[in-house]
Structure formats: structure tokens, C-alpha cells
N, C-alpha and C positions, 0 to 999 in steps of 0.2 A: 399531463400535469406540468406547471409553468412554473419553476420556483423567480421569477422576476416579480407575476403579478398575485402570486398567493403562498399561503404557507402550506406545506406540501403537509405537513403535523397537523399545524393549527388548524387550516381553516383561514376564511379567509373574515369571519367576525373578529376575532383574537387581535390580531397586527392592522386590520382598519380603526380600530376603536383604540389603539393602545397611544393614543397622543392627546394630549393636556387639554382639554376642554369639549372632547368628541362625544355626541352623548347618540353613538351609533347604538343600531339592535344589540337586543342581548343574546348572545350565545346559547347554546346549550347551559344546565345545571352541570355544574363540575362536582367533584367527590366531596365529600362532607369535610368538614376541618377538624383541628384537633376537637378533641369532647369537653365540653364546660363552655361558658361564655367571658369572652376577655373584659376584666374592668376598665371602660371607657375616660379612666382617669390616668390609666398606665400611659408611661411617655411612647414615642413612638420607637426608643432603641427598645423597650421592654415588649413591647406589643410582638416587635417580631422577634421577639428572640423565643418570649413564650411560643407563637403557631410555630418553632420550628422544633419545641418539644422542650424549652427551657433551657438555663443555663446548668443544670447537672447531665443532663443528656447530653449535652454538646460538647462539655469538658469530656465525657466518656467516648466522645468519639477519636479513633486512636488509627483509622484505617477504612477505605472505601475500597469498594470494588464494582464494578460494572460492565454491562456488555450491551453494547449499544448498535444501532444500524440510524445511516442519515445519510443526507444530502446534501451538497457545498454547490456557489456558485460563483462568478467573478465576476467582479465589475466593469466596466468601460470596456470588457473586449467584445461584444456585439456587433451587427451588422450598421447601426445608425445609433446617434448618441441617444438617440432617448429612449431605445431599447430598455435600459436597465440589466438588470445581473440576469449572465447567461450559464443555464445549469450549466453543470461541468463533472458532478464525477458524484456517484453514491458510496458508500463505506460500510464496513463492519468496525468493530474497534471493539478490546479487551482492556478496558482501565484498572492499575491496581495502584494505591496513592497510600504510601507508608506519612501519613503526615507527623507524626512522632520525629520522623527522623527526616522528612521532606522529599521523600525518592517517589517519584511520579512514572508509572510505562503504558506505554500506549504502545498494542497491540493492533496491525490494519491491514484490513484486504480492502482494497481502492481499486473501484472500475472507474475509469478516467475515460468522457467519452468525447469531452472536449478540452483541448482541439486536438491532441493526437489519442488515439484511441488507445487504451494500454492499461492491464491487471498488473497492481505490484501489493508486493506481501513483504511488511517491513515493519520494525518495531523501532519506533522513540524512546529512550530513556532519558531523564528528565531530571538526573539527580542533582541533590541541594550543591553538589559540586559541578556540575557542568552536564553537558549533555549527549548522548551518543546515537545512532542507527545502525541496527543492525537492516541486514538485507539491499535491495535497491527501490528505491521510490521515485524515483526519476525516468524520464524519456531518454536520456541520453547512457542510460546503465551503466552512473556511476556507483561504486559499491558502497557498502556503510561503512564508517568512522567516524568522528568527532562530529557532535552538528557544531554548526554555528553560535556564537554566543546570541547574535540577532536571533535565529532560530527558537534556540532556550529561551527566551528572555518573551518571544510573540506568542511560541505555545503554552507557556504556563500561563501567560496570561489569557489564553484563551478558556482555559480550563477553570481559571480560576473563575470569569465573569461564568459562566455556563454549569456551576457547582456554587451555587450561592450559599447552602447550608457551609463552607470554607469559609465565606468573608463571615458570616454570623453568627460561626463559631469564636472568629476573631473579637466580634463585637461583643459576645458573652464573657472572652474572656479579661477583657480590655486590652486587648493585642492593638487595636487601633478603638478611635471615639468616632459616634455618629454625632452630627450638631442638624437639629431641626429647620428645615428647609422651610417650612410653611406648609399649605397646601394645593392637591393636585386632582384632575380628576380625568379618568379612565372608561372610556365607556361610560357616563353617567354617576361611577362608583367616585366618592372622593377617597384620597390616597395621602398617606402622611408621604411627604420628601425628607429621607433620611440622607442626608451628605454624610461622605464617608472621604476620609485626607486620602489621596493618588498620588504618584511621584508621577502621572501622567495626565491626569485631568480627577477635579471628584467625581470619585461613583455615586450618584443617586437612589439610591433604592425607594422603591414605590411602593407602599406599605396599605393596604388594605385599613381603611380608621375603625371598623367593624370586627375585621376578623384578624386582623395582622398579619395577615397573607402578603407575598411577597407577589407579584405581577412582573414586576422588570426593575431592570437598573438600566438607566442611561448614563453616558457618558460622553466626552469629544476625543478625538485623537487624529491624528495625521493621516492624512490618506495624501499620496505625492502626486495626483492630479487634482484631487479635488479640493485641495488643503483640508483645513479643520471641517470636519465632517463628525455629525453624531453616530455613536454608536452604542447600541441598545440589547439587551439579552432579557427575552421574554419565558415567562415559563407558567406551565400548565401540568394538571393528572397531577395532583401530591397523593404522598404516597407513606403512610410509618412504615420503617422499617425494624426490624426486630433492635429492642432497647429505646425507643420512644422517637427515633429523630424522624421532623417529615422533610421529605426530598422530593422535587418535581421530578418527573418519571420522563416530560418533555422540554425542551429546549429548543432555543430558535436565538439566530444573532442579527440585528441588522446593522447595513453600514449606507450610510443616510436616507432612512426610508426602505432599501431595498436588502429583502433576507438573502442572505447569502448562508447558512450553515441554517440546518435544525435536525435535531437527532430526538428519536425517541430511545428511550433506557431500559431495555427489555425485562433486564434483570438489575438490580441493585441490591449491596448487601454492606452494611454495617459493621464496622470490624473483622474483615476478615481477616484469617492467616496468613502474612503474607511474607515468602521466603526471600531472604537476602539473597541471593541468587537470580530472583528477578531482576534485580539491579544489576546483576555485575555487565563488566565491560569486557568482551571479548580480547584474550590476549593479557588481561590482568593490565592492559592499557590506564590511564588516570587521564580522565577530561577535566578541561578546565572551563576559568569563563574568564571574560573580556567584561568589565562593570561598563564600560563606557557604548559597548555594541548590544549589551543587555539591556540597557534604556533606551537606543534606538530602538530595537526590537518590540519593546514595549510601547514605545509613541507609536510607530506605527505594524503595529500587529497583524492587523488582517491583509497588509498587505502579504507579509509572509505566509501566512495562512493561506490566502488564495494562492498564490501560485504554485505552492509544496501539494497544495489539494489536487492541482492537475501536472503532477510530474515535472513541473519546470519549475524546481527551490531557484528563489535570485535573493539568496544569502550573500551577505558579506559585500560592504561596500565598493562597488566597479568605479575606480578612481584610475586605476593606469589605461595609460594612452598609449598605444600602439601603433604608431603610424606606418602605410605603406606608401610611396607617390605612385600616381597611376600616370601621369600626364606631369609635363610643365607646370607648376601650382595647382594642381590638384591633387589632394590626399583622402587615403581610406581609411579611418581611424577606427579601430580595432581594440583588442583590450580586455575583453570580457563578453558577453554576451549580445549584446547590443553595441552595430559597428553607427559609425558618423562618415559622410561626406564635405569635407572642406576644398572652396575652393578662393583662389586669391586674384582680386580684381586691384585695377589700378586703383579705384577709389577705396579700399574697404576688404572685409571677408563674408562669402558666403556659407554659409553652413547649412548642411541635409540634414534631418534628423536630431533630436535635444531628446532621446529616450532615458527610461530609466528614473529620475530626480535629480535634485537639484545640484548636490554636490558630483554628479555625472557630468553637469553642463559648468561646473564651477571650472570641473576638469580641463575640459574642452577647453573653454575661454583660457586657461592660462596657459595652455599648449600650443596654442595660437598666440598668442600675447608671446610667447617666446618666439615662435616659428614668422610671424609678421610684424616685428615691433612696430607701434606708432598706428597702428592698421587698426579701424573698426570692425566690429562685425556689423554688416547692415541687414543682412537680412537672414532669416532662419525659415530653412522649409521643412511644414511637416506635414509627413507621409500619410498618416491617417491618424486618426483620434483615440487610438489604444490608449490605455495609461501607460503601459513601460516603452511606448514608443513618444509621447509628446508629454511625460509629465515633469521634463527639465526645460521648457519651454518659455515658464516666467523668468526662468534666471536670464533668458535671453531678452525675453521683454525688459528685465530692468535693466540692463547694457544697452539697451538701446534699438536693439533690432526689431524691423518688420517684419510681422510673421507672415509666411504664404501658406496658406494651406486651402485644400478640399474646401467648396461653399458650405458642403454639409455639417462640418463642424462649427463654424462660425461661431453660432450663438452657445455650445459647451466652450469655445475657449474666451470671450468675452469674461465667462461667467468667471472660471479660473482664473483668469486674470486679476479679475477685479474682489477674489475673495478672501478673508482671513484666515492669515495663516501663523496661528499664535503657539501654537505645540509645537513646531518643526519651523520656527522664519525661515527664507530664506530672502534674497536679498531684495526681490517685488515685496515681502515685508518691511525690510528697514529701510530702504529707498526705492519705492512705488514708482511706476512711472505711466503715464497711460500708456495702454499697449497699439498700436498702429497695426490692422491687418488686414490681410492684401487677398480675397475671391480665386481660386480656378475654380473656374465654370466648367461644367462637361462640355466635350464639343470645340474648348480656348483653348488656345496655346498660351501660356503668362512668360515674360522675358523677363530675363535682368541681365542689363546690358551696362557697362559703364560708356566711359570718351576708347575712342581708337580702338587698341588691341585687346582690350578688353577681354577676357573671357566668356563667353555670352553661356547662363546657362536657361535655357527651359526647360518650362515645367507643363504636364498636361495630364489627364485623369486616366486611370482605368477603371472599365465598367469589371466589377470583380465582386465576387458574392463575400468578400472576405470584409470589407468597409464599405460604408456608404460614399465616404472623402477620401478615397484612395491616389492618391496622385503621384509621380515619377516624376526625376529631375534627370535631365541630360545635358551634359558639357563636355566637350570636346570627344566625343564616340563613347563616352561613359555612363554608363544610364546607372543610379541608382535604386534600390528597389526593396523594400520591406515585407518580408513575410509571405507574400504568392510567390516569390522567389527567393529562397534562400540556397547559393551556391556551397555545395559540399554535403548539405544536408538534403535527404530523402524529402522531395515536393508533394503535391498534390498536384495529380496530372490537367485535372482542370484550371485548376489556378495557373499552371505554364502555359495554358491554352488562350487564357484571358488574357496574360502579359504579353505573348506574344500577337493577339490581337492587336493590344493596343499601340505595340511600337510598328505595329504594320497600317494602321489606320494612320499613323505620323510618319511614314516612311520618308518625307522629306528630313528627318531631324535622322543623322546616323547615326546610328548605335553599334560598337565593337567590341564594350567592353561590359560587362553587367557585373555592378559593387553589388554587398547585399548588408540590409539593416542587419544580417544574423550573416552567419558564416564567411564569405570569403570572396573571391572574386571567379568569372569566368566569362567564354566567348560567347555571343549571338549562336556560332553556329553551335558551341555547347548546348544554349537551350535547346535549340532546335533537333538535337539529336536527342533528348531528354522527351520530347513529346512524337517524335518518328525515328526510332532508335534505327540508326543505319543495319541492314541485313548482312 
């Protein structure tokens, strides 16, 4: 099963047809709808408020509960950009959602099979005051405390698109207003568009004009390589549950086109009992929130959501710079989880590396802006085409840099380049610039050289199952390197295999010192002991 090219739930009729004018085959017959026939004079907030069992149902709802099994998947970390979303980790989860009082817990056993292989068993709490972990969910076995206000802010909202009887219970009770889109059409079905107000883009709800069935809700949000990207939560199997409300039993999320989450809902239950004590905080602790990192969270949600999904949470904005010198004008920058390569030429500043987002690369630039005054950056090289390794890269396009990267990326960073980014600008939004960028070929060496003393650094590929545009930078016996090598941290012994392939297939260009996009630095003969450990 491929969660890139199908819905592991659905099927793959469901998510082919679920785009505005697609009049693909029909599906299987899904479960009968509510009983009686809806009057085709009713508006479209009524239509679906009636299929979800009306507004006295929905004001009685006071409590959910659920127990759920599914599948998550991430974007842009694949072998070639047009791979699409690569599984990554299946789940258990135990939902129980006091909506009275607003305390949400999520309950998860996550086999995590990519990219490090790892079972964790860890509970989110989710309360209207802030948000906590218990347990470890992470690769790195950091313990639970506080999440993140970004965290709280990406999972409620995750929850909230993927539990629609929530928002339409809202619209029942006039918590928020739907205003009539026009219309839409689904598989051949036409669809009322119900807008609904977002502090992050409006939700769309796709409303069945026949049965007031809910289908999906789209919407746009940030995604920090792709920019403004749509995001879509589809649903199927409804279900009453005891006291009249219907709830789809299946869910599914995508993030532009490619599903990344769907969960089927084993069990679900309508008010149940649910003990304050669920909530509480280990230690009689008080979390808080951050309002300002709670809407980041929100703009971009799924990026949190993917990465907490396979043990590597990148909560909490990575703004400090950490600088090491390795050489005479050359720096490791450091800081957070994702390091940088800076180096300083007579003309200008090279830089290794723009991971992470925008305000990561805003970083950068002013740390060099202090450390080179007067000094451009000319060029920026990126290592491969991950999202949290190149998606602060347009900030470098609109300062001005030529980007060098892997051929194989080429036409994903064009695209990026050149795409809107209106939920999250950053500064290729408010001054655009064309972006200039610069081919390694497998097989080349690419230079940048300036006049005389210049620092010379090259760059040249490795052949490595980890990207298709993997490419290393080397200046003065330093080689840089993301991800087949990260020094201090447990490798993959083949990936040390491939790297050191490929600095021995360039054995003219010398290497002494090996930075890494993640962890820290060490020696050639380090690696080398790391793939034939001395006896």
C-alpha cells in the first residue's frame, strides 16, 4: 500500500474525483443518510446542519470520544521531488474532547517506520489553557512537559478540520456564520460551497445540494517550501451515533493533492463521561500559550503535524545562531537543529544550506550582515531538496543569491520560487526577485571562485539512496554534509558508505574536516572508523 499514490481508507475513487469539476467513476453505495428527504429550498448552512442530525442534536452535544487507528505521511522528504508524500509511521490514538470546557487528549501508540524506526507511547493534552506531553514521542528521548504553543495551536487544528460535526456544531449554534460560495462539483455530484471566517484562510465545506452531506472542506495554508498550498480533509462511512448526531467514521487530510493523514474511527461515542483527571498536568504543573506562536501553528499546521508524526517535533521557532569557525572565514552555524555552512570570499558570502523557513534564513542573513559588514551573500548551496533542509531558500533568492543545487531539483525549486506566498510572506513576497540558479551535474565538479585568495569552494554529487540532488560543498579540507552524515549522531552505515564513496571518487578535492547539516563536526578518519571500526 502507497499512502503518496492512494488513500489507504478511501480507495482510490474518493480523493481522484474529490476536485471541482471531475466527473470520474462512482464509487461504491456509501451508508444510507439521515431518514426523511431534505427540503431543496433549505439554505446550504441548514442543509448541513440538518444531515448532521439538526441543531438540537448538536447543541446536546457536550463530549466525544474515539478510538481510532491510521496512517501519516510527509512531504518533500522522498528519494526525487516528484515522488510525493512518503509513508512514515501508522498509530493508535484514544480521543476524549470535553468541549464544554474545551480540554482535548490524545492518547498514541506510533510505529514510526520512517526515517528512524521507533515505537513511542505518549499522550497530548490539549487544554483550553495550553498544552502538555506526557511520555516520549521523539527520536531523540526527550521527556514530556509543556508542548509548544505552535504544537497546541497545529494540533487542535488538526483535529478540529478531521471532526467536522465541531465546526457545525459552531454553525448550528451561531458560534461562527457560513456565507454561500456558489456552486461546486464532486465526482459528477454538485456541492453547495459553504465559506466559513478562518484567522488562517476560509474553510470551504462541500455540502452535498441533495442530501447535505458534508464530502470535504478545503482550505490554503502555509507550507515553508511550497508556500500557500491547499489543504483538504475528506470524509466518508457516517455513522448516528446514540442521540441522533452523524459523524464520518473515516477521515483522510491532504496537503496539495497528496494525503498525508487518514484514520479510520473504530469506535466513536456521543457524550461520554469524561473525568477531569484526564486533563490534569503531571506535577499540578499550569501550561500556558503563546497567542502569537499559536497562529503560527495554525498557518502552518501540517507542517508540525508531520514531523511530531515521525519523532522529530521542529517546534518552536530556530532563530539563534550559534556560530563555530572551522578555518580562516569559514563558519558552522549551529543553533538548533538544523546547522549552516558560511563561508567569506573577497567578493561576497557563500552560504551551505537555507533549512528549515524563512525566518531561519532571515536569521542567517543578519548574522552575517553583522559578522561581514558591506558583504553580499552571492551564492547559496542546497544540499538536497527536503523541505527542512531548503525551505529558507527563497529568502535567499530575494537578497539576491544564486542558488546551486543538485539538477534534480531544478524544476521543484523554480516552482517555489516563483509561487504565492500570502498566509506566511516572506520577503520573495514583498520583494520578488527572479531567482538565478546554477546545475550540478553528476559526475561535475561546480566552482566558486572569486579574484586571487579567494576561498574556492566546491561542490559535487553523491550518488546516495537518501535524495536524488544530493550534493556536498568543500572549502578549504571542510566538506559539508546533510543527513547520510550527521556527526555525533547514530548514521546509517550505508549512507557512510556512499559518502565516503563519493569524497574518494573526488580524491583530488581534500577533505579533514566533515560539518554536518545536523549535529556537529568530526574527522575523515572519524568517518572512516565509523564504517571499519578499528579492532
Amino acid at each position: 500500500m502507497n499512502i503518496t499514490r492512494i488513500g489507504l481508507l478511501f480507495g482510490t475513487a474518493l480523493l481522484a474525483a474529490a476536485c471541482e469539476g471531475d466527473n470520474g467513476p462512482a464509487g461504491p453505495e456509501g451508508p444510507a443518510g439521515p431518514p426523511g428527504g431534505l427540503d431543496p429550498n433549505l439554505s446550504a448552512t441548514d442543509k448541513v446542519i440538518t444531515a448532521f442530525g439538526g441543531r438540537p442534536v448538536l447543541a446536546g452535544l457536550t463530549s466525544l470520544g474515539a478510538t481510532i487507528t491510521g496512517d501519516r505521511a510527509v512531504l518533500d522528504e522522498g528519494y526525487a521531488p516528484e515522488d510525493g508524500a512518503t509513508a512514515a509511521s501508522r498509530f493508535e490514538a484514544t480521543l476524549q474532547w470535553d468541549l464544554t470546557a474545551g480540554n482535548l487528549r490524545l492518547d498514541y501508540k506510533r510505529n514510526v517506520a520512517f526515517p528512524f524506526p521507533g515505537m513511542y507511547t505518549y499522550s497530548e493534552l490539549l487544554r483550553a489553557d495550553g498544552g502538555w506531553r506526557i511520555g516520549v514521542d521523539n527520536f531523540f528521548g526527550a521527556p514530556g512537559g509543556p508542548l509548544s504553543s505552535e504544537r497546541w495551536g497545529s494540533a487542535r487544528r488538526q483535529q478540529r478540520l478531521l471532526h467536522p460535526e465541531l465546526l457545525v456544531r459552531d454553525l448550528a449554534s451561531g458560534k461562527i456564520t457560513g456565507k454561500d460560495a456558489g456552486l461546486g462539483v464532486i465526482g459528477g455530484v454538485p456541492h453547495h460551497r459553504l465559506e466559513l471566517a478562518d484567522a488562517v484562510s476560509p474553510l470551504t465545506l462541500w455540502v452535498e445540494v441533495g442530501t447535505g452531506r458534508l464530502t470535504k472542506i478545503s482550505t490554503v495554508e502555509n507550507e515553508h517550501l511550497r508556500a500557500d498550498v491547499p489543504v483538504e480533509a475528506f470524509f466518508s462511512d457516517w455513522k448516528a451515533l446514540t442521540g441522533g448526531v452523524w459523524v464520518p467514521q473515516r477521515a483522510a487530510l491532504t496537503v496539495d493533492g497528496e494525503v498525508v493523514h487518514e484514520e479510520l474511527r473504530t469506535t466513536i461515542t456521543a457524550n461520554p463521561a469524561i473525568p477531569a483527571t484526564a486533563f490534569a498536568v503531571p506535577g499540578g504543573a499550569t501550561p500556558s500559550l503563546v497567542a502569537a506562536e499559536v497562529a503560527r501553528g495554525e498557518r502552518t499546521h501540517q507542517f508540525h503535524e508531520m514531523f511530531s508524526a515521525i519523532g522529530i517535533p521542529l517546534d518552536g521557532g530556530q532563530t539563534t545562531v550559534a556560530p563555530t569557525q572551522l578555518r580562516p572565514g569559514v563558519w558552522h552555524l549551529a543553533g538548533g537543529t538544523h546547522n549552516s555552512l558560511v563561508v567569506e570570499q573577497a567578493a561576497g558570502v557563500v552560504v551551505v544550506e537555507a533549512p528549515l523557513y524563512a525566518k531561519r534564513s532571515e536569521a542567517l542573513l543578519a548574522w552575517i550582515g553583522t559578522q561581514f559588514p558591506g558583504k553580499p551573500v552571492t551564492h547559496v548551496i542546497a544540499t538536497h531538496f527536503h523541505g527542512d533542509h531548503s525551505a529558507g531558500l527563497r529568502t535567499f533568492v530575494a537578497a539576491g543569491a544564486t542558488v546551486v543545487a543538485g539538477e534534480a531539483a531544478l524544476g521543484l525549486y523554480r516552482r517555489v520560487f516563483a509561487a504565492r506566498r500570502t498566509i506566511e510572506p516572506d520577503k520573495q513576497a514583498t520583494t520578488p526577485r527572479q531567482a538565478t540558479l546554477r546545475a550540478v551535474k553528476p559526475g561535475q565538479v561546480e566552482t566558486l571562485a572569486g579574484n586571487g585568495e579567494d576561498r574556492v569552494v566546491q561542490i559535487y554529487t553523491v550518488d546516495t539512496t537518501h535524495a536524488a540532488d544530493m550534493v556536498v560543498a568543500v572549502v578549504d579540507g571542510v566538506l559539508f554534509v546533510s543527513d547520510i552524515y550527521s556527526p555525533g549522531i547514530p548514521a546509517n552505515p550505508a549512507a557512510l558508505r556512499e559518502l565516503r564513496q563519493a569524497i574518494t571518487d573526488h580524491d583530488t578535492i581534500a577533505v579533514e574536516t566533515i560539518a554536518g547539516g545536523h549535529g556537529g563536526t568530526s574527522t575523515l578518519q572519524e568517518l572512516d572508523d565509523l564504517i571499519n571500526p578499528p579492532s
